[in-house]
N, C-alpha and C positions, 0 to 999 in steps of 0.2 A: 691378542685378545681384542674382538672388536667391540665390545661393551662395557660399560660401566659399572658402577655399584653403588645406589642412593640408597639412604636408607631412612626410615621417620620410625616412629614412635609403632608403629606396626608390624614393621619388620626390614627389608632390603628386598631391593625390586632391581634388575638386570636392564640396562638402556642399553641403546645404541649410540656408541661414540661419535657419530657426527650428530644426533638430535640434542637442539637447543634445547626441548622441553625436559623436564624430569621426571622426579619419581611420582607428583602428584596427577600432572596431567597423564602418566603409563598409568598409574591405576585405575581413572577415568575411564581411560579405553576399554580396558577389561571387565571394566565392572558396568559399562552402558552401551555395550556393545550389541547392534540390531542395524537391518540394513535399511534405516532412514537416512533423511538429511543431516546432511552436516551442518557444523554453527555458521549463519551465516556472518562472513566475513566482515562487513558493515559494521558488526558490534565489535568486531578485534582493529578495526580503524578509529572508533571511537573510546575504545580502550585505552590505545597506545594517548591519545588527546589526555583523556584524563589523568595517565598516569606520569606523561609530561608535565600538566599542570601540575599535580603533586609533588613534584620532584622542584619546581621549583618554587614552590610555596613554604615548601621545608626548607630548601634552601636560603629564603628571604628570613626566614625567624632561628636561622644558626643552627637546626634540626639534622642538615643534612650538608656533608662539606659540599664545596664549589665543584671540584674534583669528578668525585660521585654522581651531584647532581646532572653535569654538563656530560656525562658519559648515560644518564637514563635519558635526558633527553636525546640526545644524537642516537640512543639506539631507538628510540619511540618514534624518531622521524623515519628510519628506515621501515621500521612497521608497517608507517601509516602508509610507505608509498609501496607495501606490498611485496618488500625483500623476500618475508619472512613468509609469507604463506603459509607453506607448507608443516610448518612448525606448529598449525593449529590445525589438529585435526578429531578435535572433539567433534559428537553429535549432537544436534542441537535437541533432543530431548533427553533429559536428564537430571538425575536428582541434584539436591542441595543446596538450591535459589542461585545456581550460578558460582555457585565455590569455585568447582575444576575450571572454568573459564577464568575467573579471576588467578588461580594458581599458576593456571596455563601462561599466560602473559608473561607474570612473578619471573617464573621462572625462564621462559624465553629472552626477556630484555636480561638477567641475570646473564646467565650463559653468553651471551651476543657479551654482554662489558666483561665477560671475563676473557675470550678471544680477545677484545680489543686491548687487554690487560698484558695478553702474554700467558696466561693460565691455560691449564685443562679445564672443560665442560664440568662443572658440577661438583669445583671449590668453595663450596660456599661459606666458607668461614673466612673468604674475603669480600666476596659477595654475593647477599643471602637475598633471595625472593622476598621472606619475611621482612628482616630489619630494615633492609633496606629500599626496595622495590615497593612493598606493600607499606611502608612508614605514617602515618594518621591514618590509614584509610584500613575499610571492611570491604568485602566482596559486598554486604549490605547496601553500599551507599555508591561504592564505583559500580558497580552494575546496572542498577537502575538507571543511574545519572548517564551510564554511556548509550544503554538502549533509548533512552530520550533526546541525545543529539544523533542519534542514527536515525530515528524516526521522523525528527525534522528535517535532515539533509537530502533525504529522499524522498519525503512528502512536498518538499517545494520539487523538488522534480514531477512528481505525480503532480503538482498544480500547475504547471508550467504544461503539459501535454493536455491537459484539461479543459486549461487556454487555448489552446492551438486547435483542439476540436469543436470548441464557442466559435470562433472564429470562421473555420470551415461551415460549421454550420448556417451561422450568419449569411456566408458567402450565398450557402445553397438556398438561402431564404430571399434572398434578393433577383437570384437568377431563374429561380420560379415563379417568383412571384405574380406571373399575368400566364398561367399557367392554373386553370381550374377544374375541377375532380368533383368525384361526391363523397361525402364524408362519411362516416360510418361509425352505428354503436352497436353495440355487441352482433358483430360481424352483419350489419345487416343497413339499409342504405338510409342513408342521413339526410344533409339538408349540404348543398354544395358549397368548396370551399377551394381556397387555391391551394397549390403544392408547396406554395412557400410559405404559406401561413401552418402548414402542417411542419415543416421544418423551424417555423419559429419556435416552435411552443417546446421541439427537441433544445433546439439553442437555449431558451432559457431555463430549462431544467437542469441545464448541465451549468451554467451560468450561478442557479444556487448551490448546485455542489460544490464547485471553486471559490465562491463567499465562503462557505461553511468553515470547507478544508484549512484557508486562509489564515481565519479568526482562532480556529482551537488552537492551534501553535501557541498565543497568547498563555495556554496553561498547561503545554507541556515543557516550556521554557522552566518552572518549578521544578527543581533539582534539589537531593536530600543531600549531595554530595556534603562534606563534614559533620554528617552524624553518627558517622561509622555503624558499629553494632544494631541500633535499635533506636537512634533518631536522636539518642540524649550527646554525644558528639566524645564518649568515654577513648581516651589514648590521641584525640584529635587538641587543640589548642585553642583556644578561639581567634589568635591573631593566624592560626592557620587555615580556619573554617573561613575566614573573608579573603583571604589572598589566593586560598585553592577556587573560589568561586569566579572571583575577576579577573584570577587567569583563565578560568575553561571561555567565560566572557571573550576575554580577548583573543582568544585563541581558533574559537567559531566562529566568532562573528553574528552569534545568534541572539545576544540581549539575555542569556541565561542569569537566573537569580535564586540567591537559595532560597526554600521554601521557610513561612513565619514558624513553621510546627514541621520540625524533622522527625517529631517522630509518627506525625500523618502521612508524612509522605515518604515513610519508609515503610510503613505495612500497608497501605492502600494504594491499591494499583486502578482505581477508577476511572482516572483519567485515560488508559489505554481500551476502556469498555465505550469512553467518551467519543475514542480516534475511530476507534473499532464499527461505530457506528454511523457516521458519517463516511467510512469507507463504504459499511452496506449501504448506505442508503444512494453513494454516485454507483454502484453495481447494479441495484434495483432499478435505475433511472436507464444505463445503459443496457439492460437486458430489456426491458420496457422497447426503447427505440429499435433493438436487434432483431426482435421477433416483431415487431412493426415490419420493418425493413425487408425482413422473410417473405412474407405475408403479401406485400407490396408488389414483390418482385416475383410472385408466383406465374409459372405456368415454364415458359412463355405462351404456351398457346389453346391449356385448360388452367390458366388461375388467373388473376387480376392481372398483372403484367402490366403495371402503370407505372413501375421503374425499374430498369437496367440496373444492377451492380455489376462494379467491374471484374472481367470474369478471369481470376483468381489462377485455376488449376480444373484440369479434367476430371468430373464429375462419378465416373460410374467405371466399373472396367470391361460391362457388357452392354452397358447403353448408349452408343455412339453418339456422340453431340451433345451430350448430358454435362451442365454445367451448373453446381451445385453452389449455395450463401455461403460458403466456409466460413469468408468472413465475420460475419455475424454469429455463426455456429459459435466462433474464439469466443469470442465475447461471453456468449451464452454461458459456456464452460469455465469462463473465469467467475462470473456471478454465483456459479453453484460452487465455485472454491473459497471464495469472499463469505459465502454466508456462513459455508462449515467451518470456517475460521475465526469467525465471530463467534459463533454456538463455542467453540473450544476455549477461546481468550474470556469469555462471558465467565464460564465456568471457573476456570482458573484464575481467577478475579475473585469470582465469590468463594472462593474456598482457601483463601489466605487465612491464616490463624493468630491472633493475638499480634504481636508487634512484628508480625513477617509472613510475605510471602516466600513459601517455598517453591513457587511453582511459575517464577518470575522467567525459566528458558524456553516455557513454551506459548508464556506470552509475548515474549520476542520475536519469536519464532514465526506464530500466528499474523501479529501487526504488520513485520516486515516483510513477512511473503505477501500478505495482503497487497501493500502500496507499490509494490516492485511486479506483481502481477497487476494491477491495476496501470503502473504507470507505460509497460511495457505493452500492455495489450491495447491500451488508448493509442496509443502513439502508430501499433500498425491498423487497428480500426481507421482512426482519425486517415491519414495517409493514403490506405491501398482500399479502401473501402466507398468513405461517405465522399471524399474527395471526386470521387472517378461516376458517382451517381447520376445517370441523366432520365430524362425520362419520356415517356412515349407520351406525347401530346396529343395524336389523333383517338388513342384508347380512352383516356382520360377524357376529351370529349363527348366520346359515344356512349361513353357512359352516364355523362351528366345528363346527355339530351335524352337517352332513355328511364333515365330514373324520375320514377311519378312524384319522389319526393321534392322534389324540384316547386312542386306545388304550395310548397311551405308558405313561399314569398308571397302567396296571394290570402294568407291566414286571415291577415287584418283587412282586406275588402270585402269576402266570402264568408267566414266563420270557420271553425275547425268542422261542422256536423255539416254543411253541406258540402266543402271540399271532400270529404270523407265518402259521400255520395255519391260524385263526380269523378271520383278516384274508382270506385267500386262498380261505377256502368263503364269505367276504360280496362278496367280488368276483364269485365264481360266480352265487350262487345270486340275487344282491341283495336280501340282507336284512342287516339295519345288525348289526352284530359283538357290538352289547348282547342284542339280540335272541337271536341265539345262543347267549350267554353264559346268557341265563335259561333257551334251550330244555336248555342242558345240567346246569342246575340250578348254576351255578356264582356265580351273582351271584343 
């Protein structure tokens, strides 16, 4: 017989003998089964963290033998370093605020200490998911608290490539900088500027996103962790709610604290509308430079063609020599995935009910694909893109020298209504506005 027999308050459910999981996460599957994403991973790294801290938090207030405890940790480190993978293979949308993910675990580290025991898969009346894996804690309060250090460990990532593109950009502001263009509003010719002043203005946009990003960490370090159920801290200790906090503390490395009011920060998920938003708005910023950068690089030989990107991959599969912005296209296409991810986390934010959201795995879902598509797509922007940009200086000049706006500079000598004049007999006659200028003896 290659399978098991678990059975709950529901009835008995048939495993297979080598899966650590059981009978809660098999129902999961059956019962949220669709061909999406799966949970991502990050939040079962963060899991195993909190449910290490746990274990030994119990352990410090005589809750949980030494035995027991030194056997969830040792299986929690193997977790974390991705032994077990495949042991979680829920999908990350799915009902009941994260239940199955929290049983998922439960159950996993269970099975794992009972191999390490000498047992069969799924003795739990020596060691129970319940009593003993899950001990003070809620799916309530480990959930949340684990998607909050997954969203910091990968958001300093996302701010660390962030950096790395301030800095390119900087670079490209300097190396342009005696490099001058005419500048342009709403697609039509401006008043002249350099090419590295037009890359500054990218650098420090991106500059405030990285401040931004930075600073909110600050308040998702707020963890409800020991309020279990509903934030009031029911089956938890209070000498267990501070030792379970200043181990995940020590344990990250992240300065995490629990929040004054557990039970705010067990039904209000604001603060991921807060991340959520600062994520659109460095998307906004880089779609903004991407479609610049399009634009820029148009033609080469019917569009502006004032910069080179480096050229990528073969453009067309009938237009010979057709070399196409993909680069930038990336980008594009992550902004318009950043925004519908905000639109979905916004939503399921505002429609948490009374002391709980239910609807906490596709606000995970949403945040973390956001930062990991942000962080990943910066990084080859940054690199195979802004990096490799050069630009055609003799374009760029023939264009300064032909643009009448150029005439701006003499505003304050002449007035705006007679340059306007002098502007409008060189459109006439076509002769350049300098020209005229000397014929009337004024320059």
């Amino acid at each position: 017989m290659n399978y098991r027999i678990e059975k709950d308050s529901l009835g008995q459910v048939k495993i297979e003998k080598n899966k650590y999981y059981g009978i809660n996460t098999k129902r999961a599957l059956e019962n949220f089964e669709h061909k999406g994403k799966k949970l991502n991973l990050e939040i079962i790294k963060s899991m195993a963290i909190v449910k290490m801290a746990a274990a030994i938090a119990n352990k410090k207030i005589n809750k949980l033998d030494k035995k027991m405890a030194d056997f969830i940790i040792e299986s929690c480190e193997e977790i974390y370093s991705g032994k077990y993978n495949t042991e979680f293979p829920l999908y990350a949308i799915q009902g009941g605020a994260g239940t199955s993910i929290n049983m998922n675990i439960n159950e996993v580290i269970a099975n794992i200490i009972l191999e390490k025991m000498g047992y069969e898969k799924g003795r739990y009346d020596i060691v129970n998911p319940i009593e003993h894996i899950n001990l003070s804690q809620s799916t309530n309060d480990v959930f949340p608290t684990a998607v909050k250090i997954s969203v910091i460990r990968i958001l300093r990532e996302l701010i660390n490539e962030v950096m790395k593109l301030q800095e390119i950009l900087q670079e490209k502001e300097t190396e342009f900088s005696n490099v001058f263009k005419i500048g342009r509003t709403q697609f039509q010719d401006a008043v002249p500027m350099s090419v590295g002043s037009e890359f500054s203005a990218y650098a420090e946009a991106v500059s405030r996103d990285r401040w931004r990003l930075y600073k909110i960490e600050e308040r998702i370090r707020r963890i409800n962790i020991g309020g279990t159920a509903i934030g009031t801290g029911v089956g938890a200790s209070l000498k267990y709610r501070y030792y379970v906090s200043e181990e995940l503390k020590r344990l990250t490395g992240y300065g995490l604290a629990r929040a004054e009011n557990l039970i705010d920060a067990t039904q209000n998920m604001d603060v991921f509308v807060e991340v959520s938003s600062l994520l659109k708005t460095l998307a906004v910023n880089l779609n903004k430079m991407a479609k610049d950068l399009r634009i820029l690089s148009s033609g080469p030989n019917a569009g502006l063609n004032e910069i080179n990107l480096p050229k990528l991959q073969i453009g067309s599969s009938i237009m010979p020599g057709k070399i196409n912005p993909v680069g930038p296209e990336f980008i594009q296409q992550i902004y318009f995935k950043i925004i519908g991810n905000d639109l979905t986390l916004t939503m399921a934010c505002a429609d948490g009910e009374l002391e709980l959201n239910a609807f906490t795995p596709i606000i995970a879902e949403s945040i973390l694909e956001s930062i990991e598509l942000l962080r990943d797509g910066i990084k080859v922007f940054a690199e195979k893109v802004v990096k490799g940009i050069t630009v055609n200086k003799e374009t760029c000049r023939k264009y300064v020298e032909s643009s009448l706006t150029k005439a701006t500079e003499l505003i304050d000598k002449f007035g705006y209504e007679f340059l306007s004049e002098i502007l409008k007999e060189s459109n006439k006659t076509g002769k350049h506005y300098l020209d005229i200028l000397k014929e009337k003896k004024l320059i």
